[in-house]
ROMIVEX-477672 format. One record per residue (C-alpha): residue number from 1; residue in three letters; x, y, z. Coordinates in pm, 1 decimal. Layout:
BEGIN
SITE; pos; code; px; py; pz
SITE; NUM; ALA; X; Y; Z
...
***
This chain:
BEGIN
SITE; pos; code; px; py; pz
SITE; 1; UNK; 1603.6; -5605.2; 2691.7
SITE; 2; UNK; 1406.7; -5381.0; 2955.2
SITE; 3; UNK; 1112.7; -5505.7; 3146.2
SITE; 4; UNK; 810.1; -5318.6; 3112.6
SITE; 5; UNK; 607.5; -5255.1; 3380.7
SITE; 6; UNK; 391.7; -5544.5; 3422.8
SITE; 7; UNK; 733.5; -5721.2; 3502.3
SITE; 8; UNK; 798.4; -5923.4; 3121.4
SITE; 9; UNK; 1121.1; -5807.6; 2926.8
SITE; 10; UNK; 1018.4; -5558.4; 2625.3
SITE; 11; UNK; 1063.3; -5658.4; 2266.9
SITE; 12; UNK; 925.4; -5371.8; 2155.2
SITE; 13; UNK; 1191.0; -5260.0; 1934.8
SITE; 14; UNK; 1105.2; -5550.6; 1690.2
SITE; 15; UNK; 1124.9; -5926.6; 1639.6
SITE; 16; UNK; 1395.0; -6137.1; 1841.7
SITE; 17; UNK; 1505.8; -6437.8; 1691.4
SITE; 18; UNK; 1723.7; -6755.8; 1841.6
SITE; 19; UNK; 1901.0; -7038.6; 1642.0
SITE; 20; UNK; 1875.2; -7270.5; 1988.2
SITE; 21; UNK; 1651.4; -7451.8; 2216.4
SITE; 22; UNK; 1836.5; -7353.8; 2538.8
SITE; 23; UNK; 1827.2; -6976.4; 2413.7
SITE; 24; UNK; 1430.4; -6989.5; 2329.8
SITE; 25; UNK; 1370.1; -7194.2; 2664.4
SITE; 26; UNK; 1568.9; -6845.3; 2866.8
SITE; 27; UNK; 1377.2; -6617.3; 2598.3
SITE; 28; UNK; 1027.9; -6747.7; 2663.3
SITE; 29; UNK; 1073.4; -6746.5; 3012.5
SITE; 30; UNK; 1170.1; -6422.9; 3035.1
SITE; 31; UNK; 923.8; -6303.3; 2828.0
SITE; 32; UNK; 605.5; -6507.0; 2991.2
SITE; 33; UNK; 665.9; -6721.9; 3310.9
SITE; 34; UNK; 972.7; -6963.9; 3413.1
SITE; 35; UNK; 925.5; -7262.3; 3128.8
SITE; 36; UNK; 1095.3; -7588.8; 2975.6
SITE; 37; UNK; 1123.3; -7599.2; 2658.6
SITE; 38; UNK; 1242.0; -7960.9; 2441.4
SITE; 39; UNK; 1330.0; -8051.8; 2113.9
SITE; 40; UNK; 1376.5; -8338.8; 1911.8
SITE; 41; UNK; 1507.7; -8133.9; 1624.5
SITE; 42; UNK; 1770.0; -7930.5; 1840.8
SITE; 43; UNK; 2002.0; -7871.8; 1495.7
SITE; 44; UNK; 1714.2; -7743.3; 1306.9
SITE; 45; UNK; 1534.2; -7559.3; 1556.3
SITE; 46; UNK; 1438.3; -7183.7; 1547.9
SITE; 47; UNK; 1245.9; -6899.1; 1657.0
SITE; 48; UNK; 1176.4; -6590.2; 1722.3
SITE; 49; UNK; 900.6; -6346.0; 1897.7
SITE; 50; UNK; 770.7; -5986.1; 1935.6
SITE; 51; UNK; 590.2; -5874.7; 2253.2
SITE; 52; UNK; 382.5; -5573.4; 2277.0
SITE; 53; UNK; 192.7; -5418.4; 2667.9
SITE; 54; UNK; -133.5; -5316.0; 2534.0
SITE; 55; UNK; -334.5; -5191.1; 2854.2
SITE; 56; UNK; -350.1; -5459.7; 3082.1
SITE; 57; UNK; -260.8; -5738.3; 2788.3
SITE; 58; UNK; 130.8; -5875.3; 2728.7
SITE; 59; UNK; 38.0; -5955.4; 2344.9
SITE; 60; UNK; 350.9; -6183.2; 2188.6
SITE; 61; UNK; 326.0; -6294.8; 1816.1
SITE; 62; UNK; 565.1; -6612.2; 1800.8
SITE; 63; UNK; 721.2; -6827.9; 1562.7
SITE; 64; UNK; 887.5; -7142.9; 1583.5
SITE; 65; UNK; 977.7; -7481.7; 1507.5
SITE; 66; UNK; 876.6; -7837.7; 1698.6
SITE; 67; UNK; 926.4; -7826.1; 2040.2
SITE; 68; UNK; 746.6; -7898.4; 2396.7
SITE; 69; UNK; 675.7; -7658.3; 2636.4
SITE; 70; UNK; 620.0; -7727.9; 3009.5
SITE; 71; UNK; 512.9; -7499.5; 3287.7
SITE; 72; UNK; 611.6; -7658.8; 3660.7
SITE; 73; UNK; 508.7; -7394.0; 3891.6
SITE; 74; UNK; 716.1; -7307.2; 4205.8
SITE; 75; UNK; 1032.0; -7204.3; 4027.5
SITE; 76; UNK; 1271.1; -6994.2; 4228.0
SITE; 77; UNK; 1232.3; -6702.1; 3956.7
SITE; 78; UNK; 879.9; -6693.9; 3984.9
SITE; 79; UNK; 711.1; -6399.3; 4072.2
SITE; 80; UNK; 392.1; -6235.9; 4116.5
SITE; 81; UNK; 0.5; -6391.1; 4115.1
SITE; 82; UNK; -96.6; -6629.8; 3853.5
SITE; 83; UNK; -166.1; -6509.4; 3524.6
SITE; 84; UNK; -393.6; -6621.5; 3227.9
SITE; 85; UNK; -257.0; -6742.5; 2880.3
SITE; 86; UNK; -484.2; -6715.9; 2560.4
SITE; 87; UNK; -323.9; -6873.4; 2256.4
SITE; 88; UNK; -446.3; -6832.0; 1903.8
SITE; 89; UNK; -315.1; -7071.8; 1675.1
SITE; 90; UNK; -234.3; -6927.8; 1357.2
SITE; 91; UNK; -37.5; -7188.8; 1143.9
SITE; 92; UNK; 74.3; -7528.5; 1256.8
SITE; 93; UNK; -118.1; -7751.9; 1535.7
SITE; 94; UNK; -73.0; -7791.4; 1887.5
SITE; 95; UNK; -186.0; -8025.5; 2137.8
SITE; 96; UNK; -254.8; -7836.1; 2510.1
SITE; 97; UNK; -262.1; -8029.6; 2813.7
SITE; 98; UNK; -383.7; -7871.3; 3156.5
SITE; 99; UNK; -609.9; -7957.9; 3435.6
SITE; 100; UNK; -646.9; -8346.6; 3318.6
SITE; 101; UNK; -792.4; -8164.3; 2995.4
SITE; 102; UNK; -603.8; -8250.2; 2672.8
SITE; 103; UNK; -744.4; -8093.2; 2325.1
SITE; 104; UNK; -614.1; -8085.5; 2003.8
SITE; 105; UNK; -560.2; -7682.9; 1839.9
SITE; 106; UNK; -566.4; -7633.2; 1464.2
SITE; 107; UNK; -547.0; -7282.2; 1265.3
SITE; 108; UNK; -811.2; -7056.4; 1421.2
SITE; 109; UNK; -822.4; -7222.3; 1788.6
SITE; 110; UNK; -825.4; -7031.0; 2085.2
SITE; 111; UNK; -744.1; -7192.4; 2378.3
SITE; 112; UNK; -672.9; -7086.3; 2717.9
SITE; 113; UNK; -464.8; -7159.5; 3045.1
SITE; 114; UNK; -355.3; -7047.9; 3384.4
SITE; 115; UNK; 19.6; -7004.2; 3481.0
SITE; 116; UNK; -58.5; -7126.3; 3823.8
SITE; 117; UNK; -77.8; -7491.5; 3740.5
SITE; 118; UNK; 124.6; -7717.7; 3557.2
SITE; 119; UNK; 65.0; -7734.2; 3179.8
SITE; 120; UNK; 184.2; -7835.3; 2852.0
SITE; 121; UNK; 179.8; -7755.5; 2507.6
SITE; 122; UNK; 287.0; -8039.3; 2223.8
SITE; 123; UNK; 400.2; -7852.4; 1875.6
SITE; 124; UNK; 448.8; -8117.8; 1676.1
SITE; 125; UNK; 537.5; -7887.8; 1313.1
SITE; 126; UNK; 674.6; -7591.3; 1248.2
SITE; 127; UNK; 403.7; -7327.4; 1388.1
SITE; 128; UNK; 275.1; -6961.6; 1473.5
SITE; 129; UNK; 58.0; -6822.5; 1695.5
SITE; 130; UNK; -111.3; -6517.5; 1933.5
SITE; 131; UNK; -41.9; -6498.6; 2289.7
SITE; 132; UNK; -225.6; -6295.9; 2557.0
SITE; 133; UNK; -129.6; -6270.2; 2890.2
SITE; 134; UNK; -296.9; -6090.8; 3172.8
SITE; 135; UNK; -380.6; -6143.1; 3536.3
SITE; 136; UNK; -703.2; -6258.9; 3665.8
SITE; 137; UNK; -858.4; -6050.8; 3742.6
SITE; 138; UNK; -875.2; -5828.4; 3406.4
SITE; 139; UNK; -1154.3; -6014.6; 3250.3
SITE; 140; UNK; -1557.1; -5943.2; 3315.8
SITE; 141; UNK; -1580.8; -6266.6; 3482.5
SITE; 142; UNK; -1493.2; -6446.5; 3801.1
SITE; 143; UNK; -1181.2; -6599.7; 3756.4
SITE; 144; UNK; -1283.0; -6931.3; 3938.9
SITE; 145; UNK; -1542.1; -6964.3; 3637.5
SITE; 146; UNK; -1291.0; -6890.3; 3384.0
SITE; 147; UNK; -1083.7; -7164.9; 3515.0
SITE; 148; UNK; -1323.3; -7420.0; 3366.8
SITE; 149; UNK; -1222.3; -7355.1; 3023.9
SITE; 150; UNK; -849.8; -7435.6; 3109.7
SITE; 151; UNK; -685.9; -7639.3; 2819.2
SITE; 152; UNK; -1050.2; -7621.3; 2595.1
SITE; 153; UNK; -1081.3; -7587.5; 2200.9
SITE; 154; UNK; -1278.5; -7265.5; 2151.7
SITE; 155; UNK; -1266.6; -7351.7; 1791.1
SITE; 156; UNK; -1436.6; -7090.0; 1484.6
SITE; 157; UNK; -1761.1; -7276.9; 1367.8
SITE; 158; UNK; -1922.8; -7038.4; 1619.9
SITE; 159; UNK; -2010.3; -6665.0; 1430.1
SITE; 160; UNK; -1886.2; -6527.1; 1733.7
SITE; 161; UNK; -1625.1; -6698.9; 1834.9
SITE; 162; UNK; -1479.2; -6669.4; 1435.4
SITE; 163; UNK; -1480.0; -6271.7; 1494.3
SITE; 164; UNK; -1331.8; -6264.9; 1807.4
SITE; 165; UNK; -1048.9; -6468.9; 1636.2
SITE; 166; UNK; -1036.4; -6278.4; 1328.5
SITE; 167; UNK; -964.3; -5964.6; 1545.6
SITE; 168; UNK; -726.4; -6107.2; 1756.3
SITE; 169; UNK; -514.8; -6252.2; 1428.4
SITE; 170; UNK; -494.7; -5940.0; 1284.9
SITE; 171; UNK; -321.1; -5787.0; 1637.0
SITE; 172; UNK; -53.7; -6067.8; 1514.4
SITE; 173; UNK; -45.3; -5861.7; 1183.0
SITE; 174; UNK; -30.5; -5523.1; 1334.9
SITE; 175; UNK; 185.8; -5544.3; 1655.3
SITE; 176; UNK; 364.0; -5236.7; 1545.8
SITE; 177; UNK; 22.9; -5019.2; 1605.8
SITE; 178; UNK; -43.9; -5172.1; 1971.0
SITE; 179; UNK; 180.7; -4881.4; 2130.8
SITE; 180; UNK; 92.2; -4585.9; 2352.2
SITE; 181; UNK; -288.6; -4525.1; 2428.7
SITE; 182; UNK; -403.4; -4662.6; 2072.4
SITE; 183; UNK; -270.3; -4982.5; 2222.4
SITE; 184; UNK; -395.5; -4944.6; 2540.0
SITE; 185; UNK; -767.1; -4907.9; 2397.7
SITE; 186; UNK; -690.9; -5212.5; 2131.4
SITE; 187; UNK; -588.7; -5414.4; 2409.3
SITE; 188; UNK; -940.2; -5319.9; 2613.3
SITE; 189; UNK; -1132.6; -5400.9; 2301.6
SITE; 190; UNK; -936.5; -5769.4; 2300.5
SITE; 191; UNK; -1042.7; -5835.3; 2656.8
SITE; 192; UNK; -1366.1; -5699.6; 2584.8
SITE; 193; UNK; -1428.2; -5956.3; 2305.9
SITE; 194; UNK; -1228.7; -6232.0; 2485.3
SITE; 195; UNK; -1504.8; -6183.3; 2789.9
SITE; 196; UNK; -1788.4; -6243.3; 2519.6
SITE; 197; UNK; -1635.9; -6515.8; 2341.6
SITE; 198; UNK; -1560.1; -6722.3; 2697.2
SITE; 199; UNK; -1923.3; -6613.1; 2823.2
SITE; 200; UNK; -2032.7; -6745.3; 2546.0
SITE; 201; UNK; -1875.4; -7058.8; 2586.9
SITE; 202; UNK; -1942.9; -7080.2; 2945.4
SITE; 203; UNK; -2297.1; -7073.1; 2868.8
SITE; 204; UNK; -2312.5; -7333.3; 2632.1
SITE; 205; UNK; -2122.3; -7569.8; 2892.0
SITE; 206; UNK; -2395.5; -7449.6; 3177.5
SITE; 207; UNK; -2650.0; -7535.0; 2899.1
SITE; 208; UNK; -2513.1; -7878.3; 2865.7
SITE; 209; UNK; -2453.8; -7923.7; 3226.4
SITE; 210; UNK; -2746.8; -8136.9; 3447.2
SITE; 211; UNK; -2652.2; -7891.1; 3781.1
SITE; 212; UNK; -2874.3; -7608.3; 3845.8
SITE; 213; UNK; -2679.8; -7440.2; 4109.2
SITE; 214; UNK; -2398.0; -7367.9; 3749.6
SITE; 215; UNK; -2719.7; -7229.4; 3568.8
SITE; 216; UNK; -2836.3; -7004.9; 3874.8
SITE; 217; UNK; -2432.0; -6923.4; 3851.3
SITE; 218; UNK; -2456.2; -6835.2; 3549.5
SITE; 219; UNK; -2764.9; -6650.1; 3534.6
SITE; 220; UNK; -2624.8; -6434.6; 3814.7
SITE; 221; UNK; -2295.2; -6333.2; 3707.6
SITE; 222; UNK; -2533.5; -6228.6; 3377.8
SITE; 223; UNK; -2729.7; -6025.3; 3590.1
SITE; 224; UNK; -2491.3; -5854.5; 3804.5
SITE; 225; UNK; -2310.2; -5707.6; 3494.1
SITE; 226; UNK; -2567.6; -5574.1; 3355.0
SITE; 227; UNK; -2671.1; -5360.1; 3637.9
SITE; 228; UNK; -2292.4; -5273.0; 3787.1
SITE; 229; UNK; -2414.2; -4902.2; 3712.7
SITE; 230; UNK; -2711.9; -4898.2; 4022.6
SITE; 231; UNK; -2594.6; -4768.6; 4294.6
SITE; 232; UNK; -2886.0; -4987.0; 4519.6
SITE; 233; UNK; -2686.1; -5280.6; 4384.1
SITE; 234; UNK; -2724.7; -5516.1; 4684.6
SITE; 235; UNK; -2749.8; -5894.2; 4762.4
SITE; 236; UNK; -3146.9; -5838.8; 4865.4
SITE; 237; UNK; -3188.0; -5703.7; 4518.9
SITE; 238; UNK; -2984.1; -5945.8; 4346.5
SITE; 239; UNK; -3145.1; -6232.7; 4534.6
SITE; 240; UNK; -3543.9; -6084.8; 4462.1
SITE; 241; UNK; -3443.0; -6077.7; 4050.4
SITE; 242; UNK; -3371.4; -6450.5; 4030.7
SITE; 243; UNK; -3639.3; -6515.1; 4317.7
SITE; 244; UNK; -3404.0; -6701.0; 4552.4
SITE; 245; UNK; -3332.6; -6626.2; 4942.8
SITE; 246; UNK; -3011.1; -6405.2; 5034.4
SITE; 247; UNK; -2849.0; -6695.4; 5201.6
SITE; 248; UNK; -2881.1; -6853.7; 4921.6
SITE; 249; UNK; -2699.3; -6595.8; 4684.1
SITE; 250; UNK; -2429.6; -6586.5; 4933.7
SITE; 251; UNK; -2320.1; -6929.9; 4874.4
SITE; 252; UNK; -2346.6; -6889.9; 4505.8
SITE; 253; UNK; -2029.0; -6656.7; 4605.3
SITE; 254; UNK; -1870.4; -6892.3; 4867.4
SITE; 255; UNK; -1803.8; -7177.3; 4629.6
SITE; 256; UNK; -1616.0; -6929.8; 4430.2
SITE; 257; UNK; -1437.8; -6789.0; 4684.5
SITE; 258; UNK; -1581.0; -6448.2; 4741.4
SITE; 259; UNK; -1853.4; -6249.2; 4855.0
SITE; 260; UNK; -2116.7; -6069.6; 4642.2
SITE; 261; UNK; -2035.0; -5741.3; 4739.9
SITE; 262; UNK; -1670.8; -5819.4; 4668.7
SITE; 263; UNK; -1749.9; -5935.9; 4354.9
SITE; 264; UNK; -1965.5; -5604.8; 4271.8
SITE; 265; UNK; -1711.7; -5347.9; 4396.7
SITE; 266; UNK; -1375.4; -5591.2; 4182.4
SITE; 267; UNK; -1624.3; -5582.5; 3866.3
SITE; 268; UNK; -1716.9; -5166.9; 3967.1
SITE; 269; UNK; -1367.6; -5073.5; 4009.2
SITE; 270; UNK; -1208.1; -5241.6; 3666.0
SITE; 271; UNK; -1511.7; -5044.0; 3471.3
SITE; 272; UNK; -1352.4; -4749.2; 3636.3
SITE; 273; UNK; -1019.0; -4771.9; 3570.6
SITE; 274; UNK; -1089.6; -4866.4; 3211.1
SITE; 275; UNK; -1273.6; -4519.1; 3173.0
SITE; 276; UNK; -1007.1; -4351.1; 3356.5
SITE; 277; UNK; -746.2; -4461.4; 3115.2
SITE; 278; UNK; -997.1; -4358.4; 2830.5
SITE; 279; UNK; -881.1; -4085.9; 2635.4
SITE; 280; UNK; -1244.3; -4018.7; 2535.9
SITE; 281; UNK; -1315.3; -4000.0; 2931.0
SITE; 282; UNK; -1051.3; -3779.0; 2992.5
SITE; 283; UNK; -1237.4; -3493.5; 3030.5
SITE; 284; UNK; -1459.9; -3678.0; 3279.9
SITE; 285; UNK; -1440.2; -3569.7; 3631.5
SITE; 286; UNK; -1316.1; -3884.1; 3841.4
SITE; 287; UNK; -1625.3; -3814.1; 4086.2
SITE; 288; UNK; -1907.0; -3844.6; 3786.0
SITE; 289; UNK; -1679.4; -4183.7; 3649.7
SITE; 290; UNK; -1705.5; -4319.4; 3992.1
SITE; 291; UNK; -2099.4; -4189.6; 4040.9
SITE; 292; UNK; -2119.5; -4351.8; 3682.7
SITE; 293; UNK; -2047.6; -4704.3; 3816.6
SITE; 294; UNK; -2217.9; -4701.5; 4129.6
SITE; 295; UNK; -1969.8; -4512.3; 4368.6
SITE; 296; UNK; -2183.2; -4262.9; 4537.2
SITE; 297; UNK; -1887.9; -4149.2; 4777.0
SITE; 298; UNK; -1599.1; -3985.1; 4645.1
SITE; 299; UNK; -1329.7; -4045.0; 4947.0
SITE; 300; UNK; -1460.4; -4434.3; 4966.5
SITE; 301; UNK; -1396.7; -4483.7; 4598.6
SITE; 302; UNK; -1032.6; -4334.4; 4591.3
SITE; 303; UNK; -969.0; -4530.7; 4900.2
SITE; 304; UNK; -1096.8; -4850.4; 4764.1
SITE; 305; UNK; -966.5; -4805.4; 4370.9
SITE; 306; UNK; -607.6; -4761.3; 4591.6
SITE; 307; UNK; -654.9; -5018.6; 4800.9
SITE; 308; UNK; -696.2; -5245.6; 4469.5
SITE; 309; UNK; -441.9; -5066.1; 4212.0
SITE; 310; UNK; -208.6; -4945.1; 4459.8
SITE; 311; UNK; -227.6; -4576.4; 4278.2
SITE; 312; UNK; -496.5; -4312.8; 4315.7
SITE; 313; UNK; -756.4; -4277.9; 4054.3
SITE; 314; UNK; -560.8; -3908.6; 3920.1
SITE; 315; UNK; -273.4; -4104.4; 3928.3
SITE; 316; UNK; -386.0; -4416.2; 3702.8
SITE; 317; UNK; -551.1; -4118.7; 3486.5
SITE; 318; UNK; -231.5; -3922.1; 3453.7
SITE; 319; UNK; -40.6; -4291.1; 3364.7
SITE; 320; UNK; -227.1; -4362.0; 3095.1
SITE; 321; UNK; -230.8; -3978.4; 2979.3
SITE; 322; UNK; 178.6; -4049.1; 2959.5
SITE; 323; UNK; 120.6; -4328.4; 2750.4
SITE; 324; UNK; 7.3; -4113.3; 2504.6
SITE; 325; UNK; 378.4; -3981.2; 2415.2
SITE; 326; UNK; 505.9; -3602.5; 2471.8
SITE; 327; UNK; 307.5; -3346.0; 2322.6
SITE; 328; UNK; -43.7; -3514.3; 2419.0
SITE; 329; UNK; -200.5; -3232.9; 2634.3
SITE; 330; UNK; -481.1; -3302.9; 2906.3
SITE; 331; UNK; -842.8; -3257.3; 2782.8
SITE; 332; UNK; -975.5; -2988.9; 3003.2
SITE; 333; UNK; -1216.4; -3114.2; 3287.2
SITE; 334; UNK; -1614.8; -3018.2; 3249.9
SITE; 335; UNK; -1736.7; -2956.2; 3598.8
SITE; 336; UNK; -1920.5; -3167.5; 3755.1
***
């Protein structure tokens, strides 16, 4: 098999099955990250998987017998920045270990973890599930925030969270339509939803949580979102709407690692390059998408949305416009 671009092997062409442990163990690593896989049931055991790049998303509907998998970080083979996993458990039950977190998934759990630390994942009966990959920095949130839902049951009594699943299962039953810029936009919707449902979830632990400085988090991140489009978008402002001093804000940022106006031009540039790859935005000049989000110089933007995707913003546009198979032709560009 090929790799795609993002760097995992394509199984594109259709399901590939294995009658062996060793062989799923080489399989799933080459397909996700560098993993161990065990068996108890070694003459029994089999499985098989389908992978699918959908926009930013690696999207793998697997099937397989009992086995345990292991991630031990540090491999020679490993390459690249840590990624997210989200599993969906469709049939079976699995018990997910990460972070000094242990839970317990059943049909309908979502659950998520990050490549970058060791983790492991108990499948005690034959079982099937959803898995979406992506880097880090993908999702509407800060990753460092994220990270506190490593190895939780985001289970379907919540409305929301049951829709968010029920979408996500039915990319398990329609893998063969997540190709070319229908899967591109499918796989924005997923991260979309995936940024609601963890939100969501993220609230309810801030809720629950006696530390106002993760409610003032919180409450910020909310905030910031909302208002990505402003071009006055600046700490001062930021600070005034939750009525706390600048140097305060600031450290709301440190703890996580970043700055607020790195935060606002990461969570400004991935709203760009979303629209960019847009078909629907294709007619869009890239000056009025960047004006759109809060980019009042054209020359900064390109520089920065280069500096962060390693392409121009015509070039990411003209990618995804490939992705759309021969024959596509450009919409024409309104002026400005």
């Amino acid at each position: 098999m090929a790799p795609t671009p993002t760097g995992r092997e394509d199984h594109s062409a259709g399901p590939v099955l294995v009658e062996s442990i060793q062989d799923w163990s080489r399989l799933a690593s080459r397909s996700f990250v560098p993993l161990q896989c065990t068996t108890a049931a070694a003459r029994t055991f089999r499985a098989g998987l389908e992978s699918r790049e959908a926009g930013s998303l690696h999207v793998t509907h697997l099937r397989f017998g009992p086995h345990v998998v292991e991630r031990v970080p540090g491999a020679p083979e490993d390459a690249g920045g840590g990624r997210f996993k989200v599993n969906l458990q469709l049939e079976g039950r699995c018990v997910v270990e990460q972070a000094g977190r242990r839970s317990v998934l059943g049909p309908g759990d979502v659950t998520l973890y990050d490549t970058s630390s060791p983790y492991r994942l108990d499948f005690a009966e034959d079982s099937r599930l959803l898995v979406l990959m992506f880097d880090h920095g993908v999702l509407d949130l800060p990753p460092a925030a994220v990270g506190q839902l490593r190895a939780c049951r985001i289970g379907p009594e919540g409305p929301v969270h049951a829709m968010v699943a029920s979408f996500l299962a039915s990319m398990a039953d329609h893998m063969a339509g997540l190709t070319g810029m229908n899967g591109q936009r499918l796989g924005n919707s997923a991260l979309d939803l995936l940024t609601t449902s963890f939100n969501l979830e993220l609230d309810e632990q801030v809720a629950a949580s006696a530390y106002e400085k993760d409610r003032l988090r919180a409450a910020v991140h909310d905030w910031v979102e909302a208002h990505l489009s402003q071009p006055d978008l600046d700490p001062p402002t930021i600070a005034r709407a939750h009525y706390i001093s600048v140097r305060r804000l600031h450290q709301v940022f440190q703890e996580e690692g970043t700055t607020v106006s790195a935060w606002i031009r990461t969570r400004r540039l991935e709203r760009c390059r979303r629209a960019l790859e847009d078909p629907m935005s294709a007619g869009v000049p890239v000056a009025r998408i960047a004006a759109r989000w809060g980019f009042t110089d054209g020359a900064h933007f390109s520089r920065v949305f280069k500096a962060a995707y390693g392409i121009s913003p015509s070039q990411a546009r003209a990618r995804a416009l490939a992705l759309r198979g021969p024959g596509a032709a450009p919409a024409q560009e309104r002026s400005a």
